[in-house]
N, C-alpha and C positions, 0 to 999 in steps of 0.2 A: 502646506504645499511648498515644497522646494522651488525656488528661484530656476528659473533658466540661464544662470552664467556657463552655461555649454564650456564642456572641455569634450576631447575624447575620451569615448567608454574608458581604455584603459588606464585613465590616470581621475576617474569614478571613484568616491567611496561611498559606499550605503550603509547606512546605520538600521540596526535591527530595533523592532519593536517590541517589549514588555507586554504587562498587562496596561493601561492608560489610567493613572490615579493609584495602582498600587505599587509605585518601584520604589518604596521604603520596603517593603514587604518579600521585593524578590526573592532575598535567601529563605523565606517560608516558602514561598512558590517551587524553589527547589527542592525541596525535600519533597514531593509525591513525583515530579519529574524525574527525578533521580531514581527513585524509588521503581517506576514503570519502566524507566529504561533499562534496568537490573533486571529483574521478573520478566521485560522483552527477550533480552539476550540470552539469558540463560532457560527460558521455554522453549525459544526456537532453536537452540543449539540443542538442546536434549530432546526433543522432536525428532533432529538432523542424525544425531549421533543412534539412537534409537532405531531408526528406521536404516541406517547405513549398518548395523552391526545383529540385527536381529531377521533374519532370514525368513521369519515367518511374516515379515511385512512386508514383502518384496513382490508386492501385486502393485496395479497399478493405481489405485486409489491412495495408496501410502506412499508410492512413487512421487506421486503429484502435490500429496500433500507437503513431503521433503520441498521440493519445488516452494513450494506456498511460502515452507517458513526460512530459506534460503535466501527469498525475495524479500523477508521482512526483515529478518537482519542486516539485506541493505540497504532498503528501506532507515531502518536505525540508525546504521552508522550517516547517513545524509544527513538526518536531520536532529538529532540528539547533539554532536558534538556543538550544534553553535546556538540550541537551547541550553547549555549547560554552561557555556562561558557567558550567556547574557544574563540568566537569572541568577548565578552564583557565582560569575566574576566581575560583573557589569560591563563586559566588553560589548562593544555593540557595534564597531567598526568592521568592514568587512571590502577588500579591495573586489574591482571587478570581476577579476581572474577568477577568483575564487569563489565567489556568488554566481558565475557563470557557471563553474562549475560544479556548485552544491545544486544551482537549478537544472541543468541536464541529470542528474544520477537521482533525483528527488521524480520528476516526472520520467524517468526510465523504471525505475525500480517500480513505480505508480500502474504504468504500463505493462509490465511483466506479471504484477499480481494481478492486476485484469485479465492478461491472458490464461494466467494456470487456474482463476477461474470457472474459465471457460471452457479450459481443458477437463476440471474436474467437473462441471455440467455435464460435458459430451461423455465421461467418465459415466457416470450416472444414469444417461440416456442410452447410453449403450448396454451395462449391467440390467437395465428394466427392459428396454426394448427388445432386444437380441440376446438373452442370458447364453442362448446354444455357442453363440460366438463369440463371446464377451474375450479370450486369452485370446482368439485368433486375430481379432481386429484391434485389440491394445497391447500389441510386443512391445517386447523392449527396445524395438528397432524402431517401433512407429512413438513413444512416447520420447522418445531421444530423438526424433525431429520432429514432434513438436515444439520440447524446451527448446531445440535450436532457431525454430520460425517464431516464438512468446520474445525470447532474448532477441534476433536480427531483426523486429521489428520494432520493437522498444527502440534500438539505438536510433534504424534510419528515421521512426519520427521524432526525434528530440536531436539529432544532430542537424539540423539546420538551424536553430533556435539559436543557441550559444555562438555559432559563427551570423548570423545575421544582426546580434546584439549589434556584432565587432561596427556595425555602419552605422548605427545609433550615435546619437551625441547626449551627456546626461550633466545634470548639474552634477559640478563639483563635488559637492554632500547633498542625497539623497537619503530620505527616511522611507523602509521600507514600511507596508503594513503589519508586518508579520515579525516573527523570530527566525524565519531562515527566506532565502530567498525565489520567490516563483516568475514562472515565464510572465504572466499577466500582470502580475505587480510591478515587473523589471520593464516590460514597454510602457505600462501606464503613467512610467516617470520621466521617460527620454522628450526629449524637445525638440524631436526631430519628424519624420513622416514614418509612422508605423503600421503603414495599411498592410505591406507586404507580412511585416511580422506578425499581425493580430491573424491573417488570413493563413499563413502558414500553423500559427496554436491553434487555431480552428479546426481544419485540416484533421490535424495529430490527433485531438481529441474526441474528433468523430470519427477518427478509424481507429481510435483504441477501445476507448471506455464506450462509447457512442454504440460502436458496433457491437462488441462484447455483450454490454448490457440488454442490445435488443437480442441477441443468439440466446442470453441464458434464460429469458424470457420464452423465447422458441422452444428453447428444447424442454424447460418444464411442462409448459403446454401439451405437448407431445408427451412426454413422463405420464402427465393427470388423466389425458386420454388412454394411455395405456392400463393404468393403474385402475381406471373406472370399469375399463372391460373385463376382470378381473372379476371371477366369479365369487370367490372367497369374501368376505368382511377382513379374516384373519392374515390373507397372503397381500390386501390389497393394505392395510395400515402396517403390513412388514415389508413391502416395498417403498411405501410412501417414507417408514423410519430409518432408511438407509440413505435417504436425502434432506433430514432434517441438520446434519452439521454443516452441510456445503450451504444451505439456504440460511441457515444462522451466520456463518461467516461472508456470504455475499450483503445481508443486512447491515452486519460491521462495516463492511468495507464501504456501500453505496450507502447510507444513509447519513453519516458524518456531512457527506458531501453534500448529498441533496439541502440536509439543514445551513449548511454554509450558504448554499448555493441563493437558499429562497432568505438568508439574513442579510445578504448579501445586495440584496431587493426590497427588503424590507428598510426603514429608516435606519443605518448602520452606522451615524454618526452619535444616533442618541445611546446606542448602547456599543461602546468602542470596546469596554471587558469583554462581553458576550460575543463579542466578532472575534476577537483574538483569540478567545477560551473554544472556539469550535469548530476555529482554523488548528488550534493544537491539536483536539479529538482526532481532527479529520486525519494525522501521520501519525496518532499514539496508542489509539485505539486499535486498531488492527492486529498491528505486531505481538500486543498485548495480550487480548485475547484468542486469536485464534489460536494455541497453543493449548489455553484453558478447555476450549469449547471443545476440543478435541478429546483433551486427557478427562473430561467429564462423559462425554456423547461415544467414545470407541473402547467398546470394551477390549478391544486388541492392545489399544493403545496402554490402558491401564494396566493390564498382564504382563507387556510387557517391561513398563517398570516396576511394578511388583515383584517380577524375575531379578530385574537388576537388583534391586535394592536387598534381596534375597543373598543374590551371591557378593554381593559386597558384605551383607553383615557375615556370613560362610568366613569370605576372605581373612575378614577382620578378627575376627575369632578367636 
């Protein structure tokens, strides 16, 4: 526990947290850290590039998925750079400024891939339910405002977070729980009165994830009901496999969490590694895999780098 010797937030520093009994080890730690965040960046940039450059992906299911891995790249950049300077350069200081805002663009970015997918649900729901209007009701007009209401809502729930910090008072040197810095971990330290703040992250989180997760819930419902009415055996398990990568990737994304969520509830002192190692999962995994799960599960997707890799060996020739 950090002392209460109160200063102002801005003259705060927080210290990041390792694994707890392995930081002779960290530079082993980094090498598969490093290693995921290489394999993150360059899936989701070639996802990005792939789907910006090949025209035959240019529906709205590859739309969104561009969206997906867009979000997880910054998603990465939040929280990779100050896992790589603590398990590979031992830095662990981090002033408030800064922490404030790695914790705004960590739960935005958070936010945004909740929303896209819930966009690719209603994506989904809309292809099964309605196949006759499926290009009518997802233009390009209507999925370019929805990224714009995924992205304007992200900001305004996490913009009052980092300015309501600014009224907090915090010890001198705090120890975060973590390797980068979160809205709940950042009041859980201040020494001040944080009802307004816990009640505000409250808020955010049941109108992002909260909401999100009960809609995609909804709308698979509706999917299963659809899909049962379905006379076929053959049309109904080739409807239901055109939703098996969105529902693999929304398990990525929600279940890191949930497992955090209920360790987190569970006795978390006695196992301080296992809380740390599943708070990592919960920002590594994602970016990670959905990229994979993708270039496995769409045959579009593999075609079309097969094409690339096609005319680049042509090129090289």
């Amino acid at each position: 526990m950090s002392s209460c010797n109160t200063s102002t937030s801005g003259h705060s520093t927080f210290l990041l947290t390792g694994f707890p009994g392995l930081e002779a080890s960290h530079h082993w730690v980094s090498i598969p850290i490093n290693l995921i965040c290489v394999v993150s960046i360059l899936g989701n940039s070639m996802i990005l590039f792939l789907i910006r450059t090949d025209s035959a992906l240019h529906e709205p299911m590859y739309i969104f998925l561009s969206m997906l891995a867009a979000s997880d790249l910054g998603l990465c950049a939040s929280t990779f750079p100050t896992m790589v300077r603590l398990f590979w350069l031992g830095a662990r200081e981090l002033p408030f400024d800064l922490c404030a805002a790695q914790m705004f663009f960590i739960h935005a970015f958070t936010y945004v891939e909740s929303g896209v997918l819930l966009a690719m649900a209603f994506d989904r729901f809309v292809a099964i339910r309605e196949p006759l209007y499926y290009t009518t009701i997802l233009t390009h007009s209507t999925m370019a405002k929805m990224g714009a209401a995924i992205l304007g809502r992200a900001v305004l729930l996490n913009l009052p977070g980092p300015i309501l910090l600014r009224r907090l008072f915090f010890p001198r040197i705090s120890v975060l729980s973590h390797c980068y810095c979160l809205h709940c971990d950042l009041v859980g330290l201040a020494c001040s009165d944080i009802r307004i703040n816990s009640l505000v992250g409250l808020v955010s989180i049941l109108l992002s994830l909260g909401l999100d997760s009960s809609l995609i819930m909804l709308s698979y419902t509706l999917i299963l009901q659809t899909v049962l009415s379905i006379a076929s055996p053959g049309e109904r398990l080739k409807a239901l496999n055109t939703c098996v990568s969105h529902l693999c990737i929304v398990l990525i994304f929600y279940l890191p969490k949930l497992g955090l969520s209920v360790l987190h509830r569970v006795e978390k002192q006695g196992y301080p590694a296992l809380a740390v190692l599943m708070a990592n999962l919960h920002f590594l995994v994602p970016p990670f895999m959905n990229p994979i799960v993708y270039c496995v599960r769409s045959k579009q997707i593999r075609q079309g780098l097969l094409k690339r890799f096609q005319q680049k060996r042509v090129d090289t020739s």
